[in-house]
N, C-alpha and C positions, 0 to 999 in steps of 0.2 A: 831444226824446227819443222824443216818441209817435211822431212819424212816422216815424224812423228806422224803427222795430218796423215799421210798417203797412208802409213802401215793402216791404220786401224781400221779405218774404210774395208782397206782389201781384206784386212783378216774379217771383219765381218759377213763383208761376203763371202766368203772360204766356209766361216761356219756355217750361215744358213743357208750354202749348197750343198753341205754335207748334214747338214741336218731335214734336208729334202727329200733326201735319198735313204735313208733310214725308210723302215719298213714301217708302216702303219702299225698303232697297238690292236690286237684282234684279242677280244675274251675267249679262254680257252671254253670247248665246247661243257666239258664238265670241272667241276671243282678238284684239283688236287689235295687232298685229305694226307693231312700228315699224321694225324692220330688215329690210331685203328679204330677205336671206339666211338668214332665220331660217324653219321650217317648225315646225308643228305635228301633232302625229297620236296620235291614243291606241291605246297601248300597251296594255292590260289592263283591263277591265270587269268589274264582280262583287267591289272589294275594298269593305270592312267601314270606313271611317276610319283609310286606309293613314296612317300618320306618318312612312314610312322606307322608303328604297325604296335598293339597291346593286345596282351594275351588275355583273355577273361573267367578259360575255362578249355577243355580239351576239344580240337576241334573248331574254338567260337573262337574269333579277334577282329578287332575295328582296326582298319588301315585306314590310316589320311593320303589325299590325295593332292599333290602339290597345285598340277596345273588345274582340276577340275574344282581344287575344294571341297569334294567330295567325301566326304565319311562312310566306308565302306564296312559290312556287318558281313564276315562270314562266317556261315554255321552250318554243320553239317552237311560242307559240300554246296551250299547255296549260297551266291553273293546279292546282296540288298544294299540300296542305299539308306541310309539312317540321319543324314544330313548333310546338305548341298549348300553351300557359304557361297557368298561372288566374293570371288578372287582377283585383284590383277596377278595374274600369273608372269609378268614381263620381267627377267631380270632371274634374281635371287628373291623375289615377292612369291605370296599366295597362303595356301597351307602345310605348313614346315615342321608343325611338331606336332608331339600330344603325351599326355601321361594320364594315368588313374590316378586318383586319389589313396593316398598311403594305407587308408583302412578300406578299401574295395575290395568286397562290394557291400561290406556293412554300409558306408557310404558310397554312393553309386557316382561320386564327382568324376568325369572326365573333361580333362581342360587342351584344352586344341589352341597352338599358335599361330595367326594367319595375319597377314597383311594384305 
């Protein structure tokens, strides 16, 4: 019975000193692209922990912004804000989603999930 008690303590500690020691995960600097025909290129710089982002046209899309709440309009190279919600951002809370509406932009509905 003692040992039981004793082993599992120790292996735990065994584990998380060897999971100590592991290297940090680093994002590689660029995407590894397994499909040739696939390209990469950023679109927009300066968002806040976008969560949401819809396309509306070549060029144009609204990104949500989690921690700011923020609705972000970029067009042609230019970012605006289009809508600013209070958010608590603490946690898993804030601005977390968004969609267009099925028949957009004949109906211009875009509906945004935020706590």
């Amino acid at each position: 019975m003692w040992k039981r008690c004793i082993a599992l303590p120790l292996m735990l500690a065994g584990a998380t000193a060897f999971l100590s020691l592991a290297a940090p995960y680093q994002a590689a600097a660029q995407p590894d692209l397994l499909v040739r025909d696939l390209k990469v290129r950023v679109l927009v710089t300066g968002l806040s922990q976008p969560t949401a982002i819809a396309f509306l046209g070549r060029r144009y899309v609204f990104v949500a912004e989690k921690a700011t709440g923020k609705v972000q309009k970029f067009l042609n190279g230019t970012l605006t804000t289009v809508l600013d919600l209070s958010v608590n951002s603490a946690s898993e809370r804030g601005l977390l989603g968004m969609a267009l509406h099925p028949d957009f932009p004949t109906n211009k509905g875009v509906y945004l999930f935020w706590t």
